[in-house]
N, C-alpha and C positions, 0 to 999 in steps of 0.2 A: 864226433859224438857217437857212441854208443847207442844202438836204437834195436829195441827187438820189436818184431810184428807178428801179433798171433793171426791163423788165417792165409797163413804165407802162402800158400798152395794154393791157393783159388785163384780166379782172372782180377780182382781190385790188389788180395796181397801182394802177387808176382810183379804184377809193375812197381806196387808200391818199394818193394826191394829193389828192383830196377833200377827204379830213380833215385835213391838213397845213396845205392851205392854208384852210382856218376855223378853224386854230389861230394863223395869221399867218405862217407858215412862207415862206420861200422858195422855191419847188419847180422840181427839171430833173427833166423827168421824158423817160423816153426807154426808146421800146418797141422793140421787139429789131429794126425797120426802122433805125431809130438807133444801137445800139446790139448790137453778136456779143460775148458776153462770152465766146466762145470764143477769143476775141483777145487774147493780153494786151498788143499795141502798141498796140491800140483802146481798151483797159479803161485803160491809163495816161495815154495823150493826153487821154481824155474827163478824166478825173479831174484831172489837172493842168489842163486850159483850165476846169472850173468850180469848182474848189476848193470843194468841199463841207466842212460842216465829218460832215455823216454821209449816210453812204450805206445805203439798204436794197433787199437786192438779191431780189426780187421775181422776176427773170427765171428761168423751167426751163421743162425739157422736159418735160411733166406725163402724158402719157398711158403708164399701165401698163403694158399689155397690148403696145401696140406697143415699150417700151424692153422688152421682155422679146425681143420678137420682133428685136430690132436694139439688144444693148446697146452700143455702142459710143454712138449716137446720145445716150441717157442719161446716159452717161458722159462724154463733150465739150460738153452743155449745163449739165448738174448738179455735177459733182465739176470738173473744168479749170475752168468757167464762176466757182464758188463762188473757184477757188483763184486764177485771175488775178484777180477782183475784191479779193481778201485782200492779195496781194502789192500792187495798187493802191492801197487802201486806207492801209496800212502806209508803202509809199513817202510818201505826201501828209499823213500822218500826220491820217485820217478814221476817224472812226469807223462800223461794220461792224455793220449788222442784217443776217443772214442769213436767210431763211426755210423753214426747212427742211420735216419733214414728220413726221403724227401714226401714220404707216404704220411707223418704221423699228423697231418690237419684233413680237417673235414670236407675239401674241396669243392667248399662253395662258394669262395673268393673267387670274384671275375678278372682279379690282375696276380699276379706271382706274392707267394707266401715270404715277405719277410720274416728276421727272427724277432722279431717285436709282435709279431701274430701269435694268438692263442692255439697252443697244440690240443687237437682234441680227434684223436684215433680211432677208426669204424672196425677195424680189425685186431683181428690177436695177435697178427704178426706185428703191427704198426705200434698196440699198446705195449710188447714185448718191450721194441728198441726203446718207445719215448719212457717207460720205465727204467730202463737203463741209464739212460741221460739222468735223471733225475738222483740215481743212483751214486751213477758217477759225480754230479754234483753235490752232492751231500758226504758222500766218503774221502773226495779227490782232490786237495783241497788245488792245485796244479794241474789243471785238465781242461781242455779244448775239446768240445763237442761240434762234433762236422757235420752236415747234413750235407748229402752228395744230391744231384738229380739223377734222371735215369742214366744207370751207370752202364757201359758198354767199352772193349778193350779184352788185352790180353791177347794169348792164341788163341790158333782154329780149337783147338785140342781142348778149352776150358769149355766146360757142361753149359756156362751160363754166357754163352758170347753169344748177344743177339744177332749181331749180323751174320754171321755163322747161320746159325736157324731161321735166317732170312733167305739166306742160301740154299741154301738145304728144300726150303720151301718151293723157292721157286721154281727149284727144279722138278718137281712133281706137277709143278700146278702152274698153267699160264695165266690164271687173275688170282691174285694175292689179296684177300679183305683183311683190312684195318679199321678198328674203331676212331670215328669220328668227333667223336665227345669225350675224349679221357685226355687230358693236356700234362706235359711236365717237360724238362728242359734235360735233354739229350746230353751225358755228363761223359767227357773221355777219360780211363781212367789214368793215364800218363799226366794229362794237365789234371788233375784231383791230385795226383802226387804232389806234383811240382808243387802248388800251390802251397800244399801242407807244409813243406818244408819251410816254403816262405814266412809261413805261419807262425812255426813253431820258434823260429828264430825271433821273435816279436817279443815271446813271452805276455803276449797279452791276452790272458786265458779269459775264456769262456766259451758262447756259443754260436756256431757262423755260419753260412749255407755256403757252401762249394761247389756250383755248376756253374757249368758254360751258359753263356750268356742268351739269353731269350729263352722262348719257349714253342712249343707246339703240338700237337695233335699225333696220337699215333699213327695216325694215317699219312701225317705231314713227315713224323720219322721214316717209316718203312718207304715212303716214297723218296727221299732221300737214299735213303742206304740201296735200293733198286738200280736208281740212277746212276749211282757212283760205282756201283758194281757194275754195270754198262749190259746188263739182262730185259730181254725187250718184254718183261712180263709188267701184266697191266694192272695196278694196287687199285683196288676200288674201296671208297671210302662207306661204313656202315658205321648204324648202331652200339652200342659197348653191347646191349640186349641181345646181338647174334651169339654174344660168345655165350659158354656156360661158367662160373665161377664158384667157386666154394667162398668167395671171402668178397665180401663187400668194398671193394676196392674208391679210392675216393673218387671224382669227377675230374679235380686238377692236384698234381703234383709240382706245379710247376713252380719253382724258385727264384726268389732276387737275393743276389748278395751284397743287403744292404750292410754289413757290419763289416766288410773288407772293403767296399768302399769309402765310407766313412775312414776307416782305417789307412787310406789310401795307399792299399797293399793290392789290390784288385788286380791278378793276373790275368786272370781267366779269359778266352775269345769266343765268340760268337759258336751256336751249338754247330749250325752249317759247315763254318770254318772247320771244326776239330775233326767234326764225322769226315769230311773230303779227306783231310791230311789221312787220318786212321787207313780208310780205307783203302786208300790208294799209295800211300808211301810205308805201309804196315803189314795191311792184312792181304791184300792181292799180291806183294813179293813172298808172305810166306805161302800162299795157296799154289803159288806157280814155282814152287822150288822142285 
């Protein structure tokens, strides 16, 4: 199969091509040098000269804080971006993975956000995507909307690899503070590929949550990812209130994937499991090359 991914260049695209192509896939892949999906004479040429038969559109404009500070910016990468690729999509008659986001409820659920819960977004980043979704629902009429949890992967070298700037951290600083009260379910992005593919092969379109399995506390991640990186610095757990924020971020992100189970297509493993494998069979061979 024919598969383009816009957003190729970033840490979720690059594996997503990874794994595509060790499934045998045909892959265009094309990072936003390539590729403004705020264009839609761009988004339709592209689509028509490669005739995919599915597209997953991987590309946004992901930092919070700054689309809160400048929503339009969010709102021309995320929501127009989602909706020209949709209309494109539809035109060429491709099928449409969206990737939305595990941020767009109000995180005041005390147990993990199924997709039968009500999305209702505190921020402009968060209302960007879940506009998008809805977008892409309404134009697309073959489209799988993904909801990832906290996504983490890729190389050292991608801007947004958290364990990386856990790294980086700790090396400055021998106690590492984590907020204690912001919960969501730690997503790798290799098993988010895999999974998709599983996915897509289904043809059973619509809308699904994609993370690894359970959940926990930022402070419960970064003390993970410490551990595994085997640094004897000490993560103390605080407040979300120490940090400063531009964006109203929710209380819990954290995900069940109730509609892959149902589906019983549910790959996915445990968030512990994924992070150990990453870190140590991934990211410490490329660090010690």
């Amino acid at each position: 199969m024919k598969i383009l991914v816009t957003g190729a260049g970033g840490m979720l695209g690059s594996d997503l091509c990874r794994v595509l192509e060790g499934y045998g896939h045909e892959v265009a892949a094309y990072a936003r040098e390539r590729l403004d999906v705020r264009e839609l004479k761009q988004a339709r040429e592209l689509i028509s000269l490669e005739r995919p038969r599915c597209v997953i559109h991987a590309a946004a404009f992901t930092n919070v804080d700054e689309s809160e500070r400048n929503p339009d910016t969010a709102y021309a990468a995320n929501t127009l971006g989602a909706w020209n690729v949709a209309l494109a999509c539809a035109q060429f008659d491709a099928t449409l993975v969206y990737v939305s986001s595990c941020g767009i409820f109000d995180g005041q659920k005390e147990t993990p956000y199924t997709e039968f819960d009500e999305p209702r977004p505190l921020t402009h980043y968060h209302r960007s995507k879940y506009l998008g979704e809805q977008l892409v629902a309404r134009h697309s009429a073959r489209h799988f909307i993904v909801r990832p949890g906290w996504l983490y992967g890729g190389s050292l070298t991608h801007r947004r690899n958290f364990v990386e700037a856990r790294r980086r951290e700790a090396l400055t600083k021998p106690e590492i503070v984590s907020a204690k009260d912001k919960f969501g379910s730690p997503t790798y992005t290799v098993d988010f590929a895999r999974q998709i593919m599983e996915l897509i092969e289904t043809e059973a379109y619509g809308t699904y949550h994609v993370a690894n399995l359970g959940f926990g506390s930022r402070f419960d991640y970064v003390r993970e990812i410490i551990k595994h990186l085997g640094l004897p610095n000490e993560v103390k757990p605080v407040g979300s209130d120490h940090f400063q924020r531009a964006a109203p971020v929710p209380d819990s992100e954290a995900l069940e994937d109730c509609c892959l189970r149902l589906r019983g297509i549910l790959r996915m493993r445990p968030w512990q499991e994924a992070l150990e494998d990453y870190v140590k069979n991934r990211f410490l061979p490329e660090l010690n090359q």
